[in-house]
N, C-alpha and C positions, 0 to 999 in steps of 0.2 A: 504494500500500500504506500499511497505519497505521504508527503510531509505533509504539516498542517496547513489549510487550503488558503490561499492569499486571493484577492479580489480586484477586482477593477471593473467596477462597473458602467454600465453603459449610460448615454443621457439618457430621458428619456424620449421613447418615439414617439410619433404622429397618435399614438392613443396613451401617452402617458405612460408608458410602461420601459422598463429600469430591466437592465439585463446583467446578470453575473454567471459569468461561466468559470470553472475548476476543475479541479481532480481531485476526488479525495474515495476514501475509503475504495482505493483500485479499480475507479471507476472514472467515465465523465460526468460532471454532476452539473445543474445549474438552478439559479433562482430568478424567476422572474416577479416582478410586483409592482405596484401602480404607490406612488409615494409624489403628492407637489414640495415636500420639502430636502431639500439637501441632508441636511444635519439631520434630520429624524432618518432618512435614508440609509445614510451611513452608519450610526445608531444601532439600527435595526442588522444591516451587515457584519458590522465590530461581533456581537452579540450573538448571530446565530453560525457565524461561521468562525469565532471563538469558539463556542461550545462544542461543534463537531469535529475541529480542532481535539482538542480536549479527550473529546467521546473516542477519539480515534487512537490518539495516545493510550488511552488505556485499555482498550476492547480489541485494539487488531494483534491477530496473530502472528501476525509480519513481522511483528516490531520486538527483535527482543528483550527489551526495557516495559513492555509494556506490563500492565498485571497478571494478562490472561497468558501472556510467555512466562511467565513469573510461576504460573499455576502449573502448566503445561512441562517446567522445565523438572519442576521438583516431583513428577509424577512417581509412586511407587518409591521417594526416600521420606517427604516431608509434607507438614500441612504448613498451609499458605494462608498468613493475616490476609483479610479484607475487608475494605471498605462498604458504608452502607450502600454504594452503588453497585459496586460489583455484586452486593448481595441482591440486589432488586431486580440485577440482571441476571444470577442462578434462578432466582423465582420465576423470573419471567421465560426462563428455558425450561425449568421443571410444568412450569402450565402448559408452553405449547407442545412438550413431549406428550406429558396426560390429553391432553384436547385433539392433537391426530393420532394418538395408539400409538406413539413410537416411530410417527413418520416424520417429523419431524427430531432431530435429536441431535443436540451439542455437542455430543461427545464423536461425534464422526471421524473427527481430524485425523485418527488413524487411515483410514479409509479414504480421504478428501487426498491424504499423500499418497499413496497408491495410484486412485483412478485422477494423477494429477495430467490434466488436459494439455498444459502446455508444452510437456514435456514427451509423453506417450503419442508416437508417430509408427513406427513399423511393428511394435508387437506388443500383446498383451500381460497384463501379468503375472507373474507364474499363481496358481491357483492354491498354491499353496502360501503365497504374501497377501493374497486375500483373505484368504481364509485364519489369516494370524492378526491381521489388520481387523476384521469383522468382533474377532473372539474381545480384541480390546474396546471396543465399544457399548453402549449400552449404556442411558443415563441413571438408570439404575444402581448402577455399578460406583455412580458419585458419592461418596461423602462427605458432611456437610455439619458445621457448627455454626454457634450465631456467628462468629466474627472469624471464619476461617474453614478451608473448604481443605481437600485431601482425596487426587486420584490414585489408589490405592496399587494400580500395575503400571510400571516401567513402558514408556511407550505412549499409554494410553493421551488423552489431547483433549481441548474445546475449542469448539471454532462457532464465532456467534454470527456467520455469514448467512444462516438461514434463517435470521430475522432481523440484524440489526442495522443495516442500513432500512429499511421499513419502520422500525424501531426510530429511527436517527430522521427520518421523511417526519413524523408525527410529529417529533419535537420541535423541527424548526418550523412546523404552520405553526404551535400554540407560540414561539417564540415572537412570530410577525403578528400575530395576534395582542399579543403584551406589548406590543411597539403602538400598536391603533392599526396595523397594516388591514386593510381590507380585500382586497384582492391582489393573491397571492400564486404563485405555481411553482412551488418545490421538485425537480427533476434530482435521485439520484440512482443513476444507472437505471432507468428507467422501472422505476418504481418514484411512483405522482401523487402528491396529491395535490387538488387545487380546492380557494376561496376563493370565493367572488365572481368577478370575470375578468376578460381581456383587452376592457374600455369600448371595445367594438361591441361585445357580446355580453348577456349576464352570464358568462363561462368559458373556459379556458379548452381550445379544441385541442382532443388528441387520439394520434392515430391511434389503429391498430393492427399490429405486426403480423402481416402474413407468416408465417411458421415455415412454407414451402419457399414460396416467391420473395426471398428476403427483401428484395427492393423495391415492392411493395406492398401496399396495409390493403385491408380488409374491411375499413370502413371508418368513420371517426366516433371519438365521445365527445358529447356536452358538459365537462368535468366542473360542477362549483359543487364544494360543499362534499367533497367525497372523495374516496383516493382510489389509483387504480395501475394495478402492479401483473405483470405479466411472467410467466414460466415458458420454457420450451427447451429443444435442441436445435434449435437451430443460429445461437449464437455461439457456443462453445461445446466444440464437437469432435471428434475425430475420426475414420475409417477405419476398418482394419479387415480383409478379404471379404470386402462387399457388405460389413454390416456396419452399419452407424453409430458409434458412443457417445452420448452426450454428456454433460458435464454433472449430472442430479441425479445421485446417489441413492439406493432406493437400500432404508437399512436393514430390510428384514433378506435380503440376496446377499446384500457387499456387493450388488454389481449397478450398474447403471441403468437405471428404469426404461421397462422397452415395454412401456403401456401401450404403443400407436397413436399416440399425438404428437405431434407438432408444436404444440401453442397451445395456452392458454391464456384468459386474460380474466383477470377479475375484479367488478368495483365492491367496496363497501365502505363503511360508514369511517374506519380507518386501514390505514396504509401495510399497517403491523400484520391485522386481518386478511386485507386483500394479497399480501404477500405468502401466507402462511397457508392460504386455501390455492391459491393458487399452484404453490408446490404441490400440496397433497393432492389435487388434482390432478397433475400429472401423473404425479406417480402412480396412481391407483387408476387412472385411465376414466374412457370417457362416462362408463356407467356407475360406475361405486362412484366414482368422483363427484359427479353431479348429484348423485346421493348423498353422498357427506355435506355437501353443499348447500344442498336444501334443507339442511337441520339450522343454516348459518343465518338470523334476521338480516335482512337488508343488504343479500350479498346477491351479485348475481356472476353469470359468468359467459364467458364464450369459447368452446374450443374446438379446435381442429384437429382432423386425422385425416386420413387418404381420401377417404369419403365425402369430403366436404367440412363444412363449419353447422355448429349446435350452440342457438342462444336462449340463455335463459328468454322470457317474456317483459321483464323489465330492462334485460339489456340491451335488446331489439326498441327498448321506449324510447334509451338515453342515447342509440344509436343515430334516431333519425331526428333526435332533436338537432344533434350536430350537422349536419345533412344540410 
């Protein structure tokens, strides 16, 4: 992951709207927002791109100064002080492991280094470094005091990339929020969420990512007031004699989920959510998924497989509001 994100934002355009583009948390990330004064502008930037700053220094696995390399390092010799943050972010991995059954799961990192995409070009891995890499996962397997956590095998890892930048999308809207910001569009690595609208619109338009046809979408959203965060393989992938590997880990295999989608895309109420159903729909494919899905208030979804595209009824609404 990059350093802490530094800014330069743009004037604003012909609709009032303020542009900052970055890198942060191993991604392209940017912020858009509608703001007439300067200094409340900058304000509002210092402050949310401090915090992710911050959020990054201590959450990314990259980093090894950070906490969670801190936790990761002393696996299987020692327990690791922490902070009431870190602790609100084990809880918030112990929720989304209980709330997908285990599809979701922080302790992957074994596994994430194995099926690591950027590096895995001509062969796969021996079946037997999965299968050593699988054995050390399982969030279960964490141990856990009020002010100090304790991964108990040698190896074992956390990696809080399946929620935390969604996690990191939520914080900086309520951050533009505490500033008076009204309309807002948080982009990280494409996971969104927007307020308000685009000065043009009461909403901020955004695509949606063909899964097949990368270089083009599928239709747009009407996004105010709601966040919307996408899965698939079709941005980090690899081949290997004719079959496709994609980057999302499915943890009840240790292999890379080969549901038959392509894509999926999900809105709801926030970013955290739409990120989190979003994976598990993948992984679980297009009928359990949309099942799990339907138990979710105010979430809908759209996904693809060879077949065509499948949308919820309410996301076919906010589809052609955009339109």
């Amino acid at each position: 992951m990059s350093s802490s994100p530094t800014y330069a934002p743009t004037a604003p355009d012909a609709r009032g709207v303020r542009t900052v583009a970055f890198r942060a948390l191993g991604t392209a990330c940017s912020i858009q927002f509608r703001c007439d004064e300067e200094k409340k502008s900058l304000m509002f930037l210092a402050d949310a791109l401090g915090w992710l700053g911050s959020f990054e220094a201590k959450f990314s696995r990259y980093r090894p100064e950070s906490l969670v390399s801190k936790i990761n390092q002393a696996a299987g010799y020692s327990w690791v002080k922490i902070d009431q943050e870190m602790n609100a972010m084990l809880d918030l991995a112990q929720n989304m492991f209980q709330l997908t059954e285990g599809i979701l799961d922080a302790s992957m990192l074994p596994l994430l280094q194995v099926w690591d995409w950027k590096k895995i070009h001509t062969q796969l891995p021996a079946s037997r470094e999965i299968e050593e890499a699988h054995g050390l996962t399982g969030w279960n397997k964490v141990q856990r005091r009020a002010d100090s956590v304790f991964l108990p095998c040698k190896g074992m890892g956390l990696d809080f990339g399946g929620f935390g930048k969604e996690y990191a999308v939520d914080r900086l809207i309520q951050i533009a929020q505490q500033h008076g910001i009204v309309d807002a569009l948080v982009d990280l690595g494409r996971d969104i969420f927007g307020i308000g609208g685009n000065g043009m619109h009461p909403f901020w338009h955004v695509g949606i990512q063909d899964g097949i046809r990368q270089d083009q979408y599928l239709g747009g959203l009407a996004v105010s007031n709601y966040a919307v965060c996408a899965s698939g393989d079709y941005a980090r992938r690899f081949e290997h004699q004719g079959v496709t590997y994609g980057h999302i880990v499915d943890p009840r295999t240790g292999w890379p989920a080969r549901s038959g989608l392509h894509s999926v895309t999900v809105t709801a109420p926030t970013c955290l959510m739409a990120g989190v159903y979003a994976t598990c729909i993948f992984v679980l494919g297009k009928n359990e998924g949309l099942g799990f899905a339907n138990c979710a208030p105010q979430l809908d979804a759209c996904v693809q497989d060879n077949n065509g595209v499948e949308k919820t009824k309410n996301f076919i609404r906010r589809q052609v509001q955009a339109a």
